[in-house]
C-alpha positions as CSV (number, residue, x, y, z in Angstrom):
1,X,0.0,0.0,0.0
2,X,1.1,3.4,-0.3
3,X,2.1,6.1,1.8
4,X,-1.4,8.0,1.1
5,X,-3.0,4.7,2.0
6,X,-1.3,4.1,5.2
7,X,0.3,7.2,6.9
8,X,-1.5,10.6,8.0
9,X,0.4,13.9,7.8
10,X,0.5,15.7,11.2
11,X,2.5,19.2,11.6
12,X,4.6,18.2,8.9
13,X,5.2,14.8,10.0
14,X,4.5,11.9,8.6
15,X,3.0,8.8,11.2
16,X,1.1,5.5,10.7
17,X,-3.3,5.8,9.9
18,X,-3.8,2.6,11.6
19,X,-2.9,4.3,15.2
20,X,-2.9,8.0,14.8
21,X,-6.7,8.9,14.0
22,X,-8.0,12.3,14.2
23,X,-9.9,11.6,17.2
24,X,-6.5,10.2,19.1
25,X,-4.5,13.3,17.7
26,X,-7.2,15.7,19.3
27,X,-7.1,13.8,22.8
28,X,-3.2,14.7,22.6
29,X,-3.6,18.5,21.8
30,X,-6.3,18.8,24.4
31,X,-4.4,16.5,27.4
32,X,-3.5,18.3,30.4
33,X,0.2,17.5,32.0
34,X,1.1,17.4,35.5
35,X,4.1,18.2,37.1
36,X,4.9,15.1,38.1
37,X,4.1,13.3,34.9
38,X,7.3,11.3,33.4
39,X,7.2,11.7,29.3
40,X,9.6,9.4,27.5
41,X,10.4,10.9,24.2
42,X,11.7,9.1,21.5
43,X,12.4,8.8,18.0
44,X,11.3,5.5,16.5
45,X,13.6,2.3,17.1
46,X,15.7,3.7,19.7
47,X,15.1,2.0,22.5
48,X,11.6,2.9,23.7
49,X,10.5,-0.9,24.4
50,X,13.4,-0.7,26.8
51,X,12.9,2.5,28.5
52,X,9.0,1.4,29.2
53,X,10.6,-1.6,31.2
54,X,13.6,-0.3,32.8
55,X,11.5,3.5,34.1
56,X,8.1,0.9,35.7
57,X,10.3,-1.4,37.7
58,X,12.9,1.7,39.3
59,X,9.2,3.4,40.2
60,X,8.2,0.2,41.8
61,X,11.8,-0.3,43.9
62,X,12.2,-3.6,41.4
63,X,8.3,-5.2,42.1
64,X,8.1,-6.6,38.3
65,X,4.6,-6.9,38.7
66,X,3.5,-4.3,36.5
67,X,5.8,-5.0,33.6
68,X,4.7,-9.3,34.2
69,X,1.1,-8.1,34.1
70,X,0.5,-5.2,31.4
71,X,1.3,-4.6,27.7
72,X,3.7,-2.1,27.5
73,X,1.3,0.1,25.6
74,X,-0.3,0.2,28.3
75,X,2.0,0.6,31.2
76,X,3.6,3.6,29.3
77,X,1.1,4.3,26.9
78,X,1.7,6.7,23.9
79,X,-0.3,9.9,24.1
80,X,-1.0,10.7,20.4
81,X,-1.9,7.0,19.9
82,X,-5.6,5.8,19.9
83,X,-5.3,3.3,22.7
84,X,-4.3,6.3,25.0
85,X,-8.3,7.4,24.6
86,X,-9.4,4.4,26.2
87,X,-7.2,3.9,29.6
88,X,-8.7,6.8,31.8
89,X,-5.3,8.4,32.2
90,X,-6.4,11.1,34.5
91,X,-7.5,8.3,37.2
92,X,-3.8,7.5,36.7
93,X,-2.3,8.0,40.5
94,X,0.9,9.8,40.4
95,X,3.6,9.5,38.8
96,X,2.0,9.3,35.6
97,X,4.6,7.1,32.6
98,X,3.9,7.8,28.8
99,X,5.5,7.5,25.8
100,X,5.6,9.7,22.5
101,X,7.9,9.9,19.8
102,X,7.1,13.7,18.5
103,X,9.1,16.3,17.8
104,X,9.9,18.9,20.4
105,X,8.4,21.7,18.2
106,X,4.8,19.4,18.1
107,X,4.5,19.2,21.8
108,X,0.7,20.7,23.3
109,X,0.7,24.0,25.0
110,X,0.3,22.3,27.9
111,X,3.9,20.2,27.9
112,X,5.1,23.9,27.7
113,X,3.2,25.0,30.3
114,X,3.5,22.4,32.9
115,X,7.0,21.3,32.0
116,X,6.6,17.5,33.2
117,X,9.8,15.6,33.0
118,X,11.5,14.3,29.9
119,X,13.6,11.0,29.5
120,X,15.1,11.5,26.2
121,X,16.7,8.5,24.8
122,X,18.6,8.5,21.8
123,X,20.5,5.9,19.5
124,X,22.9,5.7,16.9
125,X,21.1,6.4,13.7
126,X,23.0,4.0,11.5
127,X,21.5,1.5,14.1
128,X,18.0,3.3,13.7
129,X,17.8,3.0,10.8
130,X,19.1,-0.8,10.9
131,X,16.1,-1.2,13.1
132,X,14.1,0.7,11.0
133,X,14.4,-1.5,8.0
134,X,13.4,-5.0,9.6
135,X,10.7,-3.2,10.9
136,X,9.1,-2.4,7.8
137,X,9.6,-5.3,6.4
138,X,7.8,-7.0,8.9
139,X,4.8,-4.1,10.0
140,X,1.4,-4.5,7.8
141,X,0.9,-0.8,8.8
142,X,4.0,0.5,7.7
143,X,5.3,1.7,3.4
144,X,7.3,-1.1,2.2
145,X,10.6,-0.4,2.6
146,X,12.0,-1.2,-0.8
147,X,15.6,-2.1,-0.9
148,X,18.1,-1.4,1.8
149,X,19.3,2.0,-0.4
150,X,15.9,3.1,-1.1
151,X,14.4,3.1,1.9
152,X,18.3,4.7,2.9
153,X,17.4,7.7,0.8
154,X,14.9,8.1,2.6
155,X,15.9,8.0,5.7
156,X,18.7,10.4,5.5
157,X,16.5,13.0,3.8
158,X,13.1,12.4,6.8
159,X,10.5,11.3,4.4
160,X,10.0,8.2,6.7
161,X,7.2,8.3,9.4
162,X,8.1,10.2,12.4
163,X,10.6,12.5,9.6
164,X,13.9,12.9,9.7
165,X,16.2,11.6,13.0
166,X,18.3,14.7,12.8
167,X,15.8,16.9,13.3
168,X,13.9,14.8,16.0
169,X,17.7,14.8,18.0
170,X,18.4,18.4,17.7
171,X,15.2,19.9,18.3
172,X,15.2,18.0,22.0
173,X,18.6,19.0,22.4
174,X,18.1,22.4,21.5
175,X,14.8,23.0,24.1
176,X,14.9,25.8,26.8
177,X,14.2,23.5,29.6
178,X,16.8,21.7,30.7
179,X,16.1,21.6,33.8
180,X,13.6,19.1,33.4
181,X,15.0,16.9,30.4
182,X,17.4,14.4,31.1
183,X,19.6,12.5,27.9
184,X,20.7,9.5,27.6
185,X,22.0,6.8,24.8
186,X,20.9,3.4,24.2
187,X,24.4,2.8,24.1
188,X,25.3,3.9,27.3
189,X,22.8,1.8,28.7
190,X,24.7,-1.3,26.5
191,X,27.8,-0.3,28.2
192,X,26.8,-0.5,32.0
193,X,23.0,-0.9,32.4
194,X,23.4,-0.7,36.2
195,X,25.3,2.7,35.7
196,X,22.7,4.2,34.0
197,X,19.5,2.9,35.7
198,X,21.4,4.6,39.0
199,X,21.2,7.8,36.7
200,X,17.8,7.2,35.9
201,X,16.6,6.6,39.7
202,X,18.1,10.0,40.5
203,X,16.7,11.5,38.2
204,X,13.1,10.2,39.0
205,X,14.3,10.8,42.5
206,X,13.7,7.3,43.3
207,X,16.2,5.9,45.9
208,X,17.6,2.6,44.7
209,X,20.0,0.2,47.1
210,X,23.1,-1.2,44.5
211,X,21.0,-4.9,45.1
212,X,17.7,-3.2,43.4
213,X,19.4,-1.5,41.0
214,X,21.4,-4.8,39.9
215,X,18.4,-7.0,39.8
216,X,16.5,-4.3,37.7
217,X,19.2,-4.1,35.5
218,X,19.2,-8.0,35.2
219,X,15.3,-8.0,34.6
220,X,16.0,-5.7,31.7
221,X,19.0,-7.0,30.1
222,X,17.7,-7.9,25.8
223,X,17.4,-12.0,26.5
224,X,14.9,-11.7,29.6
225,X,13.3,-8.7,28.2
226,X,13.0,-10.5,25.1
227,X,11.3,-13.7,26.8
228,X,8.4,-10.8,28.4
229,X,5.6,-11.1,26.6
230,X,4.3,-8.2,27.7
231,X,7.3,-6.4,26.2
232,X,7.9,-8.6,22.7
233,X,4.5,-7.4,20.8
234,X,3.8,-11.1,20.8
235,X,0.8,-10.2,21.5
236,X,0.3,-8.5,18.5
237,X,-2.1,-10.0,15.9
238,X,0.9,-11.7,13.1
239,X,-1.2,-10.3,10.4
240,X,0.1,-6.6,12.0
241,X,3.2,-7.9,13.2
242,X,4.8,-10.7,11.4
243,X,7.4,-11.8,13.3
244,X,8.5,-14.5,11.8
245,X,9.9,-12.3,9.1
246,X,11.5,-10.4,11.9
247,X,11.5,-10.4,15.2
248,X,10.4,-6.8,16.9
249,X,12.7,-7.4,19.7
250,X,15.7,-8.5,17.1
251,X,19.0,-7.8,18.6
252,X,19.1,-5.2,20.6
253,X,22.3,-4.6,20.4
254,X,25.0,-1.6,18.8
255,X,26.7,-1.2,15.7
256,X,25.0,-3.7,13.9
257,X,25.0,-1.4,11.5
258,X,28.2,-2.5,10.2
259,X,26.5,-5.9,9.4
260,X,23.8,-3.8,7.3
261,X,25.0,-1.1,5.3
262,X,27.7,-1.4,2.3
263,X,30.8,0.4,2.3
264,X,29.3,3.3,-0.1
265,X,25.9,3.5,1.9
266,X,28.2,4.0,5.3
267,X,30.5,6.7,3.3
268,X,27.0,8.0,2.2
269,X,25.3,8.2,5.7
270,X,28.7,9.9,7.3
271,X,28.7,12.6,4.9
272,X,25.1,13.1,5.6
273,X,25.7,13.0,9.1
274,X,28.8,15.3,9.6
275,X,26.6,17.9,7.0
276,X,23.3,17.7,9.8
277,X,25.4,17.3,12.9
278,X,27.9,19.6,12.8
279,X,27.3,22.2,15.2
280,X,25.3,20.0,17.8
281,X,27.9,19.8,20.7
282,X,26.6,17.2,22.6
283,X,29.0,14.1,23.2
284,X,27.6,11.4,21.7
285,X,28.7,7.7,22.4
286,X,29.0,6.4,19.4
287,X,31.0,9.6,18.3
């Protein structure tokens, strides 16, 4: 199908029909934030399944009942997303978790009102883009992909849903409030999971002994993650979600990348990237 057929054009952006519906898009401009609401921003394939399992279990001091029990759509739900219309979020007690992979500049008046705070995770986007292709490849919902330097094309230059990952990365980085935005990189949490869910658990001013924060870590390493139903989109009807084309939860690993891409494609996505990047200072970890 085509992309007329199965995306919707929001401010710019384009995002998948089947889950953005006028009606859903409305509830999001018209939601009202809390202080103590916890956003977990996003752009698509960078670790978002993760974050919705590691932020749950710090907020319950490690108790994996939540993340054993509910979908992760609906522990952490995503606001712009028609399932969040159905979950009475404003019975929700304190501290309200969701999701949402817009841009900064598409947020509601009332995110820059109340200022909740912001995880922002981000991720190599060689990997992203890795991710990206087995995902459409294996999403009903989703353009087909085309080969690997089509849908390349078009990742570098943002006409993929959700637009283009170098404007997604430097709007966040570029927003006034800092106080309340906190970044972080799926590969940092490859590097030392424990490390960063420590950072996390400050940040959420959650106190965490070094035995909780180990065993969270542990619960959220890829293999047991990957065994959680409620985190795999088994779930998901196949004729959505054929996973035995790909798995959603694939690798999760970094610089698999280098397994994907030629030679020229790399060269192509470096120039690209040093072009868009050049005067974002923040330290990257895979820079």
């Amino acid at each position: 199908m085509t992309e007329a057929e199965l995306y919707v054009v929001y401010k710019g952006v384009l995002m998948p029909k089947l889950v953005h519906t006028p009606a859903s898009l409305k509830y999001y401009e018209d939601f009202s934030f809390r202080p103590d609401d916890i956003l977990i921003v996003t752009y698509p394939k960078s670790g978002t399944t993760w974050m919705q399992e590691v932020v749950p279990l710090i907020l319950s001091h490690g108790d994996p009942v939540v993340v054993d029990t509910v979908p992760n759509w609906d522990r952490v739900p995503w606001l712009e997303e028609t399932r969040a219309c159905d979950l009475n979020l404003d019975q929700r007690p304190p501290p309200r978790i969701f999701t949402t992979h817009f841009h900064h500049a598409m947020m509601s008046s009332s995110f820059f009102t109340v200022k909740p705070r912001v995880i922002y995770l981000m991720r190599n986007p060689r990997d992203v883009f890795t991710s990206s292709f087995h995902y459409h490849g294996m999403a009903s919902f989703l353009v087909d992909p085309g080969t690997q330097t089509e849908f390349l094309h078009k990742f570098l230059d943002g006409k993929v849903m959700f637009g283009s990952w170098f404007d997604h990365v430097k709007g966040w980085l570029s927003a006034g409030e800092h106080q309340h935005i906190m970044y972080i990189c799926y590969e940092e949490m490859i590097l030392d999971l424990q490390a960063a869910v420590a950072r996390l658990a400050e940040f959420l001013d959650t106190p965490l002994d070094s035995e909780t924060i180990g065993k969270i870590a542990e619960r959220c390493v890829f293999k047991n993650m990957k065994n959680n139903k409620m985190s795999n989109y088994s779930l998901v009807p196949s004729e959505l979600m054929d996973q035995n084309t790909s798995m959603f939860l694939r690798k999760g690993m970094a610089g698999d990348w280098k397994n994907q891409l030629t030679v020229a494609e790399g060269e192509d996505f470096d120039a690209v990237y040093r072009n868009k990047m050049q005067h974002v200072k923040y330290k990257f970890f895979w820079d």
